[in-house]
N, C-alpha and C positions, 0 to 999 in steps of 0.2 A: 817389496811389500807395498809400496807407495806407489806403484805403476798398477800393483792390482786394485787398490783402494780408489782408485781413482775411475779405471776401467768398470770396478763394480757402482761405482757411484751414477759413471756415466750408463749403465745397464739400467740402473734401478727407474727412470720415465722413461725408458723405452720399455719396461716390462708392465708401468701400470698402463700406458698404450696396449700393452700387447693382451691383459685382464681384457680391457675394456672390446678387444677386437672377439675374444674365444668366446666370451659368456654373454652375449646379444641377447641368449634364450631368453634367461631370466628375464632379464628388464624389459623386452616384449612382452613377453607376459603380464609384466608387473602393468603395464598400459593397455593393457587388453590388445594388444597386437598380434597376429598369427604370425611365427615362429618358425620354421623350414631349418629341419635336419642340415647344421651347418657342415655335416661331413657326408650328406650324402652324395654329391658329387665326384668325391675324391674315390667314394667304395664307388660308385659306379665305373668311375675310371680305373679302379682298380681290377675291379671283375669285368671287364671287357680287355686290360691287360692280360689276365691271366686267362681268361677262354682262348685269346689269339694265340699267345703261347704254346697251349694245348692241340690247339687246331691246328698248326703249323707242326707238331713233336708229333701228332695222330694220334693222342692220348684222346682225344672226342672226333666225333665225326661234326661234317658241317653242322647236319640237320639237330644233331644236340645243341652245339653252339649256339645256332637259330631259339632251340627250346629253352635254352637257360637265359639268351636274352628278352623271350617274351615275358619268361617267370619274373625277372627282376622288375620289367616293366611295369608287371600286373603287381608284384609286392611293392612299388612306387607309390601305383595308383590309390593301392590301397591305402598305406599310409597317409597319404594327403586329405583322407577322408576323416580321421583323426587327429583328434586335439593334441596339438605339440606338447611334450614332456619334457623338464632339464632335470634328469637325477643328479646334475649337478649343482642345483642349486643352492643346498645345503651348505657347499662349503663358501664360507666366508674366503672374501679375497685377500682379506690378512693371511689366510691358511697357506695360499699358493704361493702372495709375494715370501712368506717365511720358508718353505720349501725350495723355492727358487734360491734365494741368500744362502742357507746353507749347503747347496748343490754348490754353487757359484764359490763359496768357500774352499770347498775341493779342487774347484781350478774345471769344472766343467756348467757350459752355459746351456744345461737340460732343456730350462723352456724354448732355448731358439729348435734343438734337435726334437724337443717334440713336434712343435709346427712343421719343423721341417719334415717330420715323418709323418702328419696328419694324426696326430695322436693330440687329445682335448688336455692343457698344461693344467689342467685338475688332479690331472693323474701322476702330477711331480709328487703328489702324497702318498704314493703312495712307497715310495721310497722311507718315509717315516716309520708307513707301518710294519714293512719289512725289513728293515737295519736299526731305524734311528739314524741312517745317515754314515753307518758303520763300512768304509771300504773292506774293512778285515774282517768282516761278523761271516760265520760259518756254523750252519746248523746243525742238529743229529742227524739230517737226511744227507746234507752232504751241499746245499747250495747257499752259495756264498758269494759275497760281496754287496752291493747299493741296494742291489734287486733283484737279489736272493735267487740267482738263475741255477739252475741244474747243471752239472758237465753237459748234457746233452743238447740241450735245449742251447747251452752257449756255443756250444761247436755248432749247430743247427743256424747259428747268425752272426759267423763266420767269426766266433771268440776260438784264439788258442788255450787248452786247458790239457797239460801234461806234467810231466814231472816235473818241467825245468820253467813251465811257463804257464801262471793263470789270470788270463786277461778278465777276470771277472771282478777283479780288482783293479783293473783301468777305470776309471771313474768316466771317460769319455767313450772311449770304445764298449764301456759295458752299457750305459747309458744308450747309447745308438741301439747298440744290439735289443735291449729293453722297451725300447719304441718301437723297434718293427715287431718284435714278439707280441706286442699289444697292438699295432696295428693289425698283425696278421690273423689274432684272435677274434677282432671285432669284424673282420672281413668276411671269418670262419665260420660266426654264430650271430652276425648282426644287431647286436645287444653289448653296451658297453658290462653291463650286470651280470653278464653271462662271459665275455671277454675279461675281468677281474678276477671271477669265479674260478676259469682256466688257466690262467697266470698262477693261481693259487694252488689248485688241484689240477692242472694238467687237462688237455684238452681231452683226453682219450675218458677220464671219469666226469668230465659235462657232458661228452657228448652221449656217455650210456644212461646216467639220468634223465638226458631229452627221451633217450629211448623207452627206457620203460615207464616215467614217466608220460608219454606222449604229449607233452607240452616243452614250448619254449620261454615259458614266464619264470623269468628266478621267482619272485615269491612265491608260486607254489611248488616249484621245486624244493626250498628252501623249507617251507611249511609240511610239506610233505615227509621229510626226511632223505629225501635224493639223492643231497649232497652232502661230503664231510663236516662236523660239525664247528670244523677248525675254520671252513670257507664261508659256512652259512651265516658267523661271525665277522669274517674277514672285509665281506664287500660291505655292508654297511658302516665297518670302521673305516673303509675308504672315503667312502662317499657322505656320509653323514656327520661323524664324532670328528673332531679336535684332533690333531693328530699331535704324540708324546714327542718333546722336545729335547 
C-alpha cells in the first residue's frame, strides 16, 4: 500500500505536466493565439496507416488511395481556414486530475494509456459518467465494467468475454481497449462530439443520423432529434457538467 501511495504521489507532477501538454488549446486561445488541431497529425498518420493497409489487402485500388489522400488534404486545408475550437475547455483541470486519482486507485495509469493511444486525457471522464468508476457496474443492455463496453465491441479490441472470462473488468486491459475504441471513433467521424456520441450509441446509429440527417455537426443533429435522447444528454455531460463522484 505504501509502494502505491508513493508511486501515485510520484505520478501526481507528472500528470499536472501532462494537463499542461494536452490542453495548449484553451490557453491559446485565452491569448488570442491560433491554436492547431493537436491530434491532427496522429489521424493523419493514422489514415495513411490504414489506406496502405488496404492498398496492400486490395481492399482499394491505388487510384482510391490517391483519392482519399487528396480529400484529407483538401479537408486539412480547409480546416485551417477556421477558427480553432476546444470543446474541451469546459472541463476544469481539477475534473481530469480527479479522474485520473481515481483510475490510479484501481491500480491502472489511464492517462499515460490515453496519450499513449492519442486519445485527449479529458476523456478519463468519461469513465465517471458511465460507471462512477465502477469495475463491476453492468447495465440492463449488458455492457459492463469502467467503460461500459458491449461483449462485442470488447471482443472487437481484443478483450476476452465468455463464460469463464470477462476482461472488461480488467481495469488496464479494458482501459486500453476503451482508448482505441475512441481513438478509432474520432478517426471514423473526425469529431471528438460525434466520437462520444458513438461510444454511447454505437457507431452504426451516428452514422444513419449523418445520413438522413445530411450533416455532420452534433448540435443539429442533437437539435434535430437524430440521435438517442439518452446520447444527446450524454456528450454534454462529458464535456461540459462536473462529473458525479
Amino acid at each position: 500500500m505504501m509502494h502505491f501511495m508513493n508511486r501515485t504521489r510520484n505520478h501526481g507532477a507528472a500528470f499536472v505536466l501532462l494537463i499542461a501538454l494536452l490542453a495548449p488549446a484553451a490557453r491559446a486561445q485565452a491569448d488570442g493565439l491560433a491554436a492547431a488541431d493537436p491530434f491532427g497529425p496522429i489521424n493523419a498518420e493514422l489514415a495513411r496507416a490504414v489506406d496502405s493497409h488496404l492498398l496492400r489487402a486490395g481492399e482499394i485500388s491505388p487510384g482510391e488511395a490517391s483519392a482519399r489522400a487528396v480529400a484529407r488534404q483538401s479537408l486539412t486545408a480547409a480546416a485551417e481556414t477556421l477558427p480553432p475550437e476546444n470543446i474541451f475547455s469546459a472541463i476544469p483541470a481539477q475534473e481530469i486530475l480527479a479522474a485520473r486519482q481515481r483510475l490510479l486507485a484501481l491500480g491502472v495509469d489511464a492517462a499515460r494509456i490515453f496519450v499513449e493511444e492519442g486519445v485527449p486525457a479529458e476523456l478519463l471522464r468519461v469513465a465517471a459518467i458511465e460507471s462512477n468508476y465502477d469495475p463491476m457496474a453492468l447495465s440492463s443492455k449488458g455492457a459492463r465494467g469502467i467503460w461500459q463496453l458491449m461483449p462485442e465491441t470488447a471482443a472487437r479490441f481484443g478483450l476476452r468475454v465468455n463464460s469463464q472470462t470477462d476482461e472488461r473488468m480488467h481495469p488496464v486491459r479494458a482501459t486500453r481497449a476503451a482508448a482505441r475504441y475512441l481513438r478509432k471513433l474520432y478517426v471514423q467521424f473526425g469529431d471528438w462530439r460525434l466520437a462520444l456520441a458513438a461510444f454511447n450509441a454505437g457507431e452504426a446509429a451516428v452514422a444513419a443520423a449523418i445520413r438522413r440527417a445530411g450533416t455532420t455537426d452534433f448540435r443539429q443533429l442533437a437539435e434535430r432529434g437524430m440521435l438517442p435522447e439518452e446520447t444527446r444528454r450524454y456528450v454534454p455531460a462529458v464535456l461540459t457538467r462536473p462529473a458525479s463522484r
